[in-house]
C-alpha positions as CSV (number, residue, x, y, z in Angstrom):
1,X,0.0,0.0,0.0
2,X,0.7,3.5,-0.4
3,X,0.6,6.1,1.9
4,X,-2.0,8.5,1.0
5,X,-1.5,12.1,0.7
6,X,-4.4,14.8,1.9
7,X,-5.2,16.1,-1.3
8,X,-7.5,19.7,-2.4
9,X,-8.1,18.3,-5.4
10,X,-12.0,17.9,-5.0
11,X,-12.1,21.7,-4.4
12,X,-14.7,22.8,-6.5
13,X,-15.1,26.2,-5.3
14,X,-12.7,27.7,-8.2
15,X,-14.2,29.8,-10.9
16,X,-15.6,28.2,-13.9
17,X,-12.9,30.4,-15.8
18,X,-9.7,28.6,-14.3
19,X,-11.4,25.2,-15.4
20,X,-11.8,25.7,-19.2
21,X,-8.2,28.0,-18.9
22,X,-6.6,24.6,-17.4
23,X,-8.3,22.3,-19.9
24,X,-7.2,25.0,-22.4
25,X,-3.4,25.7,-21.0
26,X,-1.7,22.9,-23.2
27,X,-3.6,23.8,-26.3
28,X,-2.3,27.0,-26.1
29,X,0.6,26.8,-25.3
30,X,1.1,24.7,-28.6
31,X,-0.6,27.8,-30.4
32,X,2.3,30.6,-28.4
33,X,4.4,27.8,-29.5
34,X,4.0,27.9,-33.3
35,X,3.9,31.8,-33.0
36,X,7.3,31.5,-31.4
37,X,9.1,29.1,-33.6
38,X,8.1,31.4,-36.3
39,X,9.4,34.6,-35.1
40,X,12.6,32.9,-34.0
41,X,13.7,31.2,-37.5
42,X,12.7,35.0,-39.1
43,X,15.0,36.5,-36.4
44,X,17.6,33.4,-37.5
45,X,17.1,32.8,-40.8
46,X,20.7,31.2,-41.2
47,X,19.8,28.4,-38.2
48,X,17.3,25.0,-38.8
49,X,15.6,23.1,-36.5
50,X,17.5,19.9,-37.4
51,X,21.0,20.7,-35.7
52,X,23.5,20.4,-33.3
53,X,22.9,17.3,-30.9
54,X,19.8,17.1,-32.6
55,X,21.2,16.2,-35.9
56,X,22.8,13.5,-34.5
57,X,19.1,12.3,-32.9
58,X,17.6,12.5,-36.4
59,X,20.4,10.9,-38.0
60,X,18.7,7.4,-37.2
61,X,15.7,7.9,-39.6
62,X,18.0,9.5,-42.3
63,X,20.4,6.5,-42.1
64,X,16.5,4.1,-42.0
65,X,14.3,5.9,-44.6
66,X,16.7,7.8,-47.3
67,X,20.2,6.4,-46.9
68,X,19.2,2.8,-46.0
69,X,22.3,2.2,-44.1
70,X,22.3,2.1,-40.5
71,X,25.8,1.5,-40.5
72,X,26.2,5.0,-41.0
73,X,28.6,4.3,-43.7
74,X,26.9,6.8,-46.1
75,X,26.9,9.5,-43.8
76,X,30.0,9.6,-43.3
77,X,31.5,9.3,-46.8
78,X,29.3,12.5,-47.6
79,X,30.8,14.3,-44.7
80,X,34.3,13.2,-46.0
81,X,37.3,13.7,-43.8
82,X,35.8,17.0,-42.4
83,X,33.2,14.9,-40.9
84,X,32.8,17.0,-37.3
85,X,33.2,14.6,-33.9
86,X,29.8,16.8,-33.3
87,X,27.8,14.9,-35.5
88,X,28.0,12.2,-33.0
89,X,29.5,9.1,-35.4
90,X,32.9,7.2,-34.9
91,X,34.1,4.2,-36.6
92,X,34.0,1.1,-35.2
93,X,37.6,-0.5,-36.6
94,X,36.9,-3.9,-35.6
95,X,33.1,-3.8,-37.5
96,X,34.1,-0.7,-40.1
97,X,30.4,0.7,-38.5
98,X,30.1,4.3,-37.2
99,X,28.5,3.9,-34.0
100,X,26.1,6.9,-33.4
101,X,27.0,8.0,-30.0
102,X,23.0,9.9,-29.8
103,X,20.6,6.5,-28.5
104,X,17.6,6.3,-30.9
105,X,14.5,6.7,-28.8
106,X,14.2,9.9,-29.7
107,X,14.1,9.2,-33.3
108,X,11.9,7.0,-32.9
109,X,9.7,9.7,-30.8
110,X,9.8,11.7,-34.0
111,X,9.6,8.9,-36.8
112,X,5.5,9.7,-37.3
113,X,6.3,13.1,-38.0
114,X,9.3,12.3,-40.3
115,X,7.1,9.8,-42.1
116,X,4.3,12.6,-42.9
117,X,7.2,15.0,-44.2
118,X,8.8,12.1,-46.6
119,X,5.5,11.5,-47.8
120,X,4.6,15.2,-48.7
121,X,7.8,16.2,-49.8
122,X,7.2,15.6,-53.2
123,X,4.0,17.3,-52.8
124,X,5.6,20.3,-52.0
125,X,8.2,20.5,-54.2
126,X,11.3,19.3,-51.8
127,X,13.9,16.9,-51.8
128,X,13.4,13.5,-50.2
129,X,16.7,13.9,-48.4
130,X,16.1,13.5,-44.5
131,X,16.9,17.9,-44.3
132,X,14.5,19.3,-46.8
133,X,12.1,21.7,-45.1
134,X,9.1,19.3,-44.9
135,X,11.4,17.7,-42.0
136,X,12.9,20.2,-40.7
137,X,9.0,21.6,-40.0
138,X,7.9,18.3,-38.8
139,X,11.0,17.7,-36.8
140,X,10.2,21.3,-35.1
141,X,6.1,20.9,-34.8
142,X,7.1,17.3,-33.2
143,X,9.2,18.6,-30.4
144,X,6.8,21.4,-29.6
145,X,3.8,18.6,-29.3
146,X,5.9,16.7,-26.9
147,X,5.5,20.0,-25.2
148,X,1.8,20.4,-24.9
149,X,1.9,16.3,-24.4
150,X,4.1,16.6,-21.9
151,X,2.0,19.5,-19.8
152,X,-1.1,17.5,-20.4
153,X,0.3,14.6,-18.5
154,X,2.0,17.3,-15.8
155,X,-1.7,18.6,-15.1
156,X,-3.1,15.5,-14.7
157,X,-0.8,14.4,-12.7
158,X,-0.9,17.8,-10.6
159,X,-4.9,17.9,-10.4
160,X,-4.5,14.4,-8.5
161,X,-2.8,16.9,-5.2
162,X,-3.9,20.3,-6.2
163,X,-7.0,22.5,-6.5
164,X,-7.5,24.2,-10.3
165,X,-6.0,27.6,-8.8
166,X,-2.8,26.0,-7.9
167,X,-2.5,23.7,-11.2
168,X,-2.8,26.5,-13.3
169,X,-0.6,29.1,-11.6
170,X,2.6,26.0,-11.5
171,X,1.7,25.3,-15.2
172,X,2.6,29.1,-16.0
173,X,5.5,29.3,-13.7
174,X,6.8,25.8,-14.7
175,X,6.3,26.7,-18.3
176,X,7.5,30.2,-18.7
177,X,9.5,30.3,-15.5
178,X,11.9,28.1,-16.6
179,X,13.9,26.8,-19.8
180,X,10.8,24.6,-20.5
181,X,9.4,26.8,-23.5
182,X,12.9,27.2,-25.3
183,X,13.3,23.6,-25.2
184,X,9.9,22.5,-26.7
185,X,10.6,25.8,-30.0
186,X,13.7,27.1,-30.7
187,X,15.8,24.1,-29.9
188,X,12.8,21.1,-29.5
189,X,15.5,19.0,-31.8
190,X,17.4,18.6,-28.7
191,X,16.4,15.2,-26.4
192,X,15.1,17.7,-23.0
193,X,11.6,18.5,-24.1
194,X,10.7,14.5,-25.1
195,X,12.7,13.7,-22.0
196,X,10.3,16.0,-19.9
197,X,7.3,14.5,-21.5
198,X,8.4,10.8,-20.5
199,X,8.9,11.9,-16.9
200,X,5.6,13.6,-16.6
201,X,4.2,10.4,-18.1
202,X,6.2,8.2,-15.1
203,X,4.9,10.9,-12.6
204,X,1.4,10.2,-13.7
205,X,1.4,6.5,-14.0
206,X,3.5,5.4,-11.0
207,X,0.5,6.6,-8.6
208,X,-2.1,4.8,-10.5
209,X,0.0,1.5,-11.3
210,X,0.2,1.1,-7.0
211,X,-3.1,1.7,-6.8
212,X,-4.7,-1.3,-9.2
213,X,-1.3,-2.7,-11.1
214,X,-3.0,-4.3,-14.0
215,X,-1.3,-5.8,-16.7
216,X,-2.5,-3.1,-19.3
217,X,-0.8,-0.2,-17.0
218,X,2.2,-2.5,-16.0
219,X,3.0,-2.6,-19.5
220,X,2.3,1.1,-20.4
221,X,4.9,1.8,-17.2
222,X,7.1,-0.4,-18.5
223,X,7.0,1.3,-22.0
224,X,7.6,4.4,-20.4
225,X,10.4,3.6,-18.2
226,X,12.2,1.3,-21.4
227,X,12.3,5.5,-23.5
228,X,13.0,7.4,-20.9
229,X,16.6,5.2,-20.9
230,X,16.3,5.1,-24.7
231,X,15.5,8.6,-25.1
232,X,18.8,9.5,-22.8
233,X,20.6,6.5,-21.1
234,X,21.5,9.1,-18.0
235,X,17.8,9.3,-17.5
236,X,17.3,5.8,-16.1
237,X,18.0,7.5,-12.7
238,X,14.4,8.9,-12.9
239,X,13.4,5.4,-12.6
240,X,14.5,5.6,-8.6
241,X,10.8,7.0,-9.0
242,X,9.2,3.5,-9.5
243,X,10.3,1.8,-6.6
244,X,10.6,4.6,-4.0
245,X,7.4,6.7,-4.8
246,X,5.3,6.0,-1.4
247,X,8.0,4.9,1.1
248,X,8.7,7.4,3.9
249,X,9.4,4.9,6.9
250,X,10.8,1.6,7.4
251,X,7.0,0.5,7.4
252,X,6.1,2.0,4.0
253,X,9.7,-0.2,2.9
254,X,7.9,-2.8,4.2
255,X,4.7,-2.5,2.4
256,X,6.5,-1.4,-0.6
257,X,8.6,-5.2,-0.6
258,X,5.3,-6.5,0.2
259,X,3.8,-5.2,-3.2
260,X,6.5,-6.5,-5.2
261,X,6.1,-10.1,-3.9
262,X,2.1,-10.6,-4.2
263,X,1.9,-8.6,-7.6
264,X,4.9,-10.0,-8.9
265,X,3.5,-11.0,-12.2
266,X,2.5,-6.7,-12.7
267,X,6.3,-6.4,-11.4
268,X,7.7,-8.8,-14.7
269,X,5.4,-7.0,-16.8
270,X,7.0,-3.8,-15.9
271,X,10.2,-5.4,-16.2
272,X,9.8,-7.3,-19.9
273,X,8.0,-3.9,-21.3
274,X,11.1,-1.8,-20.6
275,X,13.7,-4.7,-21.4
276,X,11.9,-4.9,-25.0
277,X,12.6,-1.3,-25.8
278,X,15.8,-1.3,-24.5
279,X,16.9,-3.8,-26.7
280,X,16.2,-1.5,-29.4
281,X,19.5,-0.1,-28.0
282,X,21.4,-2.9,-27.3
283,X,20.7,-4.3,-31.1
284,X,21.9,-1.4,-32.3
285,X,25.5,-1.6,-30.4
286,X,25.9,-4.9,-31.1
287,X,25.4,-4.2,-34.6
288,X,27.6,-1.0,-34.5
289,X,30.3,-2.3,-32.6
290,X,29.6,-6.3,-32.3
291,X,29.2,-5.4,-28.9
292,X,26.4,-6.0,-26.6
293,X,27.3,-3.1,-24.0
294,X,28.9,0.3,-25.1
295,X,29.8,3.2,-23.8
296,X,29.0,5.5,-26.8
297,X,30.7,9.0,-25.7
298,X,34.3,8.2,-26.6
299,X,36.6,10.8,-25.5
300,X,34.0,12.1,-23.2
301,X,33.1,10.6,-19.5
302,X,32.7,11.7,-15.9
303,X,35.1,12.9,-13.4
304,X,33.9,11.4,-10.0
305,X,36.5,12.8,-7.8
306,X,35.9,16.4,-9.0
307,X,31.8,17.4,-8.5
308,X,31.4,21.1,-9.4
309,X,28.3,21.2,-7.7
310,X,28.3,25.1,-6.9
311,X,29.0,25.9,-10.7
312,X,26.4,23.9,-11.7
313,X,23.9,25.4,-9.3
314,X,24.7,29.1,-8.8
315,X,27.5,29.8,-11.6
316,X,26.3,32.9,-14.2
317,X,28.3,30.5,-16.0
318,X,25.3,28.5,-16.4
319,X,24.2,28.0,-12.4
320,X,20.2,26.2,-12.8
321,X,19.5,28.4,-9.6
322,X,21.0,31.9,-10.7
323,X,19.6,31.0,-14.8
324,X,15.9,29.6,-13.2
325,X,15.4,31.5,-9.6
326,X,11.9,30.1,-9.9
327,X,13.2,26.1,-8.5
328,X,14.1,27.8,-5.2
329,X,10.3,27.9,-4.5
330,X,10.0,24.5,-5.3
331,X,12.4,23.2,-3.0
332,X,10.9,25.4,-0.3
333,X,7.4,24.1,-1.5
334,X,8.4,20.2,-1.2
335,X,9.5,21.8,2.9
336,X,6.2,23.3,3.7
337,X,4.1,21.2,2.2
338,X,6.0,17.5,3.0
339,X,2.9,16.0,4.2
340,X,0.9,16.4,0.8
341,X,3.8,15.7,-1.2
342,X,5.2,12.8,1.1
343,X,5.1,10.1,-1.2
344,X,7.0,11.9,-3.9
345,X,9.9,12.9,-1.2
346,X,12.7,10.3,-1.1
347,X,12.4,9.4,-5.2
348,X,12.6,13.5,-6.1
349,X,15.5,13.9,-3.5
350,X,17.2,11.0,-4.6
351,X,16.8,11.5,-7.8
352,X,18.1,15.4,-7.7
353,X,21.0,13.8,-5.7
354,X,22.3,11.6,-7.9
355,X,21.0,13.9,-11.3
356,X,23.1,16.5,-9.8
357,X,26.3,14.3,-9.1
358,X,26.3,13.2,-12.2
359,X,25.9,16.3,-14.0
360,X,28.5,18.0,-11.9
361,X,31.2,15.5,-12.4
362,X,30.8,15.0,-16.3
363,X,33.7,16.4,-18.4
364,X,31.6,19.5,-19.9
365,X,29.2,20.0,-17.1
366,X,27.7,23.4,-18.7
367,X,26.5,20.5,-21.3
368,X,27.6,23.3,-24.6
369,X,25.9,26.2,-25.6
370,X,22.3,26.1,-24.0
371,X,19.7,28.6,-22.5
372,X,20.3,28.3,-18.8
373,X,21.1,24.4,-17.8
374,X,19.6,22.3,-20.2
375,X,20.4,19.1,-18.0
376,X,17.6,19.9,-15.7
377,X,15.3,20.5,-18.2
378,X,13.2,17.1,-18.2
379,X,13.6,17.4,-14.6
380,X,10.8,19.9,-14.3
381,X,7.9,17.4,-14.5
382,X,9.7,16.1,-11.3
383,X,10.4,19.8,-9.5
384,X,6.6,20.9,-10.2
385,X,5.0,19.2,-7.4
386,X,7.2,21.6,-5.1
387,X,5.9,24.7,-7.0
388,X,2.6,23.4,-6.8
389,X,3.1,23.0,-2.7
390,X,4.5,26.1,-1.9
391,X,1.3,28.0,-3.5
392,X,-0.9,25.9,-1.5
393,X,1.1,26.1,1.7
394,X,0.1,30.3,1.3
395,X,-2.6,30.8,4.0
396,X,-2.7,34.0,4.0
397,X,-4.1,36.8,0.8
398,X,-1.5,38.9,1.5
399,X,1.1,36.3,1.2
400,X,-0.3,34.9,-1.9
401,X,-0.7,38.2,-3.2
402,X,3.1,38.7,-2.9
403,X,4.4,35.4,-3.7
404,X,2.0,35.4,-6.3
405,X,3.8,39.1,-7.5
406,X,7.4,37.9,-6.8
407,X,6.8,34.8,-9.2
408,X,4.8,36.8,-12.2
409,X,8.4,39.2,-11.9
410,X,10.5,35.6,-12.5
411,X,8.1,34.1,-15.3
412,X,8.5,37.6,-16.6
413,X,12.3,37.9,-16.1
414,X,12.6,34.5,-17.9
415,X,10.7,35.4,-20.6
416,X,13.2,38.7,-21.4
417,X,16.4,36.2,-20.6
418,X,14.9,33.8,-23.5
419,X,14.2,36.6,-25.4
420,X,17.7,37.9,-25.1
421,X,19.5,34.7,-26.0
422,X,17.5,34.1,-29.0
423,X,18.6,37.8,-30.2
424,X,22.1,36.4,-29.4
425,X,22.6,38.8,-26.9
426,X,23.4,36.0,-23.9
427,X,26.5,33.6,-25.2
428,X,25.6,29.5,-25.2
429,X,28.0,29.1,-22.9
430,X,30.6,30.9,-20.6
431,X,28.8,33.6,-19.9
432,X,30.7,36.2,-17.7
433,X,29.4,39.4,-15.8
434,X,30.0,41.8,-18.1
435,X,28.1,39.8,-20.7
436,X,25.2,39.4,-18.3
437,X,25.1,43.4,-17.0
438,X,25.0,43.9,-21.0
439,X,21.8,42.2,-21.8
440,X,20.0,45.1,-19.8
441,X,21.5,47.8,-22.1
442,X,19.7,48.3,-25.1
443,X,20.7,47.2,-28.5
């Protein structure tokens, strides 16, 4: 059994206008986000939405659908010997494969979309080349509907806890408080935004799966835990979620070993669904490399002995905390209101624990030229619950008022930073003071 959590979710009393503008939220933030991928790509008319680490995420259903060569052999002849070690690809000697260092749940993630613009190039006049704009539009209107998926999911999950008031106001914050809305437009190539729609599907399920662990939702959970490794292999710490969601003593543990043994059939389920995808993976480096387990980022790796875990948090370098002010009130929400949010607890303060550790001891921990730290992106589905609780926790109108104020000023700070960086007025990376002091000047 799981503990359960007092919850003002049945509170009716909000107005009928917060209802339809919750039901509504996703929607349009899918609408803002066409407007905004539209006014970015006038404003950068040189960049497409196919690039960077994302080319190397795309590069799968290139290699499948126009190349027909997975081995990546193709590629890399048209690239020649200028072929960039950004693209992601390095040969294999002892196969003579290029083994993409990207995984390939995210191509997979976007192979509808691809399919759609492959079909209707010809339509339109394009080349049936993996990079005409047919799929660069599909791969940019794909990212931004793991956006509005991924808030779906995040409200359901959040209306489970949280009165309508409090859902919508963490939706905004969340959204537009944060790196969120970059990720799912300007740069939804990248793997954060389908990353943070996979976690808010895990947040959503993990509740109901303890609650009646059927084999239909067992496999859907299993599904979902199988891409979130697929999608990123670092992600699989999120899965800490799944077994420690609900334990807050040693008599919770208890219950929680108890579950496993009397539905251990749900467990398996769980267990085969993600093993199938992952295999998806483990196919493809065997096939690449004739090995079954590889570590894919040659050249690159962690540092354990050396965590930079004050850069990474409060750096103007790229610090999440001085780039996205707004997850202070989360962790101060997840303090006040620990009883509501007790079962989510140990898996989000494990998960930040270890998330952060790793981060902090990889080679490049700024993780190249992002907007704020694109590593904790995904993470937001996980940190939104402590938004969520530290509205609720304010008892007072006149608190509310102000905290209510001091967050609009964030989401609105945000917003301007984002703005800034897409004029190319912040740097991608190493950001100094002088730099930041000039983005308040005018042009």
């Amino acid at each position: 059994m799981t503990p359960a959590s007092p919850s003002l979710a049945s509170d009716s009393s909000a107005p009928a206008w917060v209802h339809r503008a919750l039901k509504l939220f996703a929607p349009a933030v899918g609408v803002l986000g066409m407007v905004a991928l539209v006014l970015f790509y006038r404003a950068n008319p040189t960049l497409t939405p196919i690039r960077s680490d994302g080319y190397g995420y795309h590069l799968y259903l290139t290699a499948l659908f126009v190349q027909h060569d997975l081995s990546m052999r193709t590629e890399a002849a048209e690239w020649g010997p200028d072929m960039p070690y950004e693209l992601g690809l390095t040969l294999d000697e002892s196969t003579g494969r290029y083994l993409n260092r990207f995984p390939p749940g995210q191509a997979i993630l976007m192979m509808p979309a691809f399919l759609v613009a492959h079909a209707s190039a010809p339509l339109v006049g394009a080349r049936r080349d993996g990079f005409s704009r047919p799929y660069q539009v599909a791969a940019a209107l794909n990212g931004l509907l793991a956006l509005v998926i991924g808030l779906t999911l995040l409200r359901k999950s959040l209306e489970s806890l949280y009165p309508p008031q409090v859902v919508l106001a963490t939706l905004a914050v969340v959204t537009f408080g944060t790196n969120l809305f970059h990720y799912g437009t300007a740069d939804a190539i990248f793997s954060h935004v389908y990353s943070f729609a996979l976690f808010a599907a895990l947040l959503l399920l993990v509740p109901t799966w303890y609650r009646e662990p059927t084999v239909r939702r067992s496999l859907l959970l299993g599904l979902v835990a199988g891409f979130i490794m697929l999608v990123r292999n670092p992600n699989a710490v999120a899965l800490l979620f799944v077994p420690l969601y609900g334990v807050i003593n040693s008599e919770t543990q208890r219950q929680r070993l108890a579950f496993f043994r009397t539905h251990w059939r749900s467990v398996a389920c769980v267990v085969l669904a993600a093993a199938g995808v992952l295999s998806i993976l483990v196919a493809y480096w065997h096939s690449a490399t004739g090995r079954w387990l590889v570590f894919s980022y040659r050249g690159q790796g962690f540092e354990f002995d050396r965590p930079l875990v004050l850069s990474v948090l409060f750096s103007v370098r790229k610090g999440l905390f001085f780039w996205t002010p707004v997850w202070l009130f989360a962790v101060v929400g997840f303090v006040r209101d620990r009883e509501r949010l007790q079962n989510l607890l140990l898996p989000v303060l494990l998960f930040t624990i270890v998330h952060l550790y790793l981060v902090s001891t990889w080679w490049h921990w700024p993780y190249g030229s992002s907007f704020g730290h694109r590593a904790f992106t995904e993470a937001s589905a996980f940190f939104a619950p402590g938004i969520a609780g530290f509205l609720a926790s304010l008892k007072h109108s006149s608190s509310r008022r102000l905290a209510g104020a001091v967050l609009a000023l964030l989401v609105a700070f945000e917003v301007f930073l984002m703005t800034r960086y897409w004029q190319g007025r912040i740097p991608g990376d190493r950001t100094t003071w002088a730099q930041y002091r000039d983005i308040f000047t005018l042009p």
